[in-house]
C-alpha positions as CSV (number, residue, x, y, z in Angstrom):
1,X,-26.8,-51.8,-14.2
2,X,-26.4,-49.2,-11.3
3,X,-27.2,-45.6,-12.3
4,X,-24.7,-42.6,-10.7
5,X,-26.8,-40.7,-8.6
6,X,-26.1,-36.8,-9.2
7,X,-27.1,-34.6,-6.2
8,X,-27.3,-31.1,-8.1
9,X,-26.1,-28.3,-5.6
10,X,-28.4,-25.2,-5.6
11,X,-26.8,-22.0,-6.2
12,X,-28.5,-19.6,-3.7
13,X,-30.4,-16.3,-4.9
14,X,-27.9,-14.0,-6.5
15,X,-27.3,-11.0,-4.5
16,X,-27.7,-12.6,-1.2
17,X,-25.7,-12.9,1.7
18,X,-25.3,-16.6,0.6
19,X,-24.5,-15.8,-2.7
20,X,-21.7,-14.2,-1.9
21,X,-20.4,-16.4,0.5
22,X,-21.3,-19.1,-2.3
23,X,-19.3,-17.2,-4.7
24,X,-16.7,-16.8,-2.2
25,X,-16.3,-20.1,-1.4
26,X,-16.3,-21.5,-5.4
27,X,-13.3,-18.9,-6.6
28,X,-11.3,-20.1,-3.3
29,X,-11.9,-23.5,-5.1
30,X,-11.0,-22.6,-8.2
31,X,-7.8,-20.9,-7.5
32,X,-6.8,-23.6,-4.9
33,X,-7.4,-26.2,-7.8
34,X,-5.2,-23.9,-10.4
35,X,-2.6,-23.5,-7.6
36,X,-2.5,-27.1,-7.0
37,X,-2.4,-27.9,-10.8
38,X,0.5,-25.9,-11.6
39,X,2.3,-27.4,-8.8
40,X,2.1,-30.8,-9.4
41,X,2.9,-30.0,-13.5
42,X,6.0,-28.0,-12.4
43,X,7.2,-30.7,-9.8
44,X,6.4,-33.5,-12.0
45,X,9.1,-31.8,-15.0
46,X,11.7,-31.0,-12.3
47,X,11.3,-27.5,-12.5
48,X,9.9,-26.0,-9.6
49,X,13.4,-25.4,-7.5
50,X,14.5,-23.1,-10.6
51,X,10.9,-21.3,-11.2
52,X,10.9,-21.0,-7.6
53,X,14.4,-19.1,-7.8
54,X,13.7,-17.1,-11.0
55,X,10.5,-16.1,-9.6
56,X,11.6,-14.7,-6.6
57,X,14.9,-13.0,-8.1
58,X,12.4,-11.1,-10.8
59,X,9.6,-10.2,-7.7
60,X,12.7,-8.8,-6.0
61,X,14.5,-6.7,-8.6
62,X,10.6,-5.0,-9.5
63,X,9.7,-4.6,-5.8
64,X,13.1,-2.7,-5.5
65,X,11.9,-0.5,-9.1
66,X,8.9,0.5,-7.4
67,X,10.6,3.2,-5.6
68,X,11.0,5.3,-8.6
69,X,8.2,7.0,-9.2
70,X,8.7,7.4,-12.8
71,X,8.8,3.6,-13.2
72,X,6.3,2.7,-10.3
73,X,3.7,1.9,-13.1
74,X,5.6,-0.4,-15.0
75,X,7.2,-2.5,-12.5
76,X,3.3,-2.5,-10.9
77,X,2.2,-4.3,-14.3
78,X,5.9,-6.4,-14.2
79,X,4.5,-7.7,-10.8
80,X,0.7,-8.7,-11.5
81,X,1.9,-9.9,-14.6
82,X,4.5,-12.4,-12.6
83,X,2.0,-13.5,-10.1
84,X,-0.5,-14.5,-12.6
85,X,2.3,-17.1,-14.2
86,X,2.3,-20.5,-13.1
87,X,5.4,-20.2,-10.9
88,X,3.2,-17.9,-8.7
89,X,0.2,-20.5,-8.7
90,X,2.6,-23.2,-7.8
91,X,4.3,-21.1,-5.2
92,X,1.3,-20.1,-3.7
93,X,-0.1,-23.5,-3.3
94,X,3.2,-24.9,-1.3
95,X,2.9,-22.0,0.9
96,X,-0.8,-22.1,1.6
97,X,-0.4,-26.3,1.8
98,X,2.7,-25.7,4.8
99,X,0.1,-23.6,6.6
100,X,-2.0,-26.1,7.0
């Protein structure tokens, strides 16, 4: 019987200038994975051309609200709220994967 040899990866001193690039580098991870995740989920149910649409169509119409002042904040919340859906996450992954 072969045993899985674990290397364990030491997290650097917190508060150093490795830390933080550390820290940096494991929440790129993390949102890459989530991005990649939600991209796959909405490709595999046949969804992504029509999230991709509806996405961009809502984006749009709130982008265009922000230039009344006395609905700035609430199309503001309408837009973080949209780019923290999964649409966004998948969105962002296909445009960050044709970059490369």
């Amino acid at each position: 019987m072969t045993t899985l040899r674990k290397d364990i990866i030491k997290v650097p001193e917190k508060g150093t200038y490795k830390w933080q690039l550390f820290k940096q580098w494991t929440d790129e991870f993390r949102q890459t994975q989530a991005d990649h995740v939600a991209y796959i989920a909405l490709h595999l149910a046949g969804v992504l051309e029509p999230c991709r649409t509806k996405f961009d169509k809502l984006m749009q119409h709130h982008r265009q609200q922000l230039c009344d002042s006395s609905k700035m904040q609430r199309h503001s919340r309408a837009i973080e709220r949209l780019q923290n859906t999964m649409s966004a996450a998948a969105m962002s992954y296909e445009s960050n994967f044709r970059r490369h």
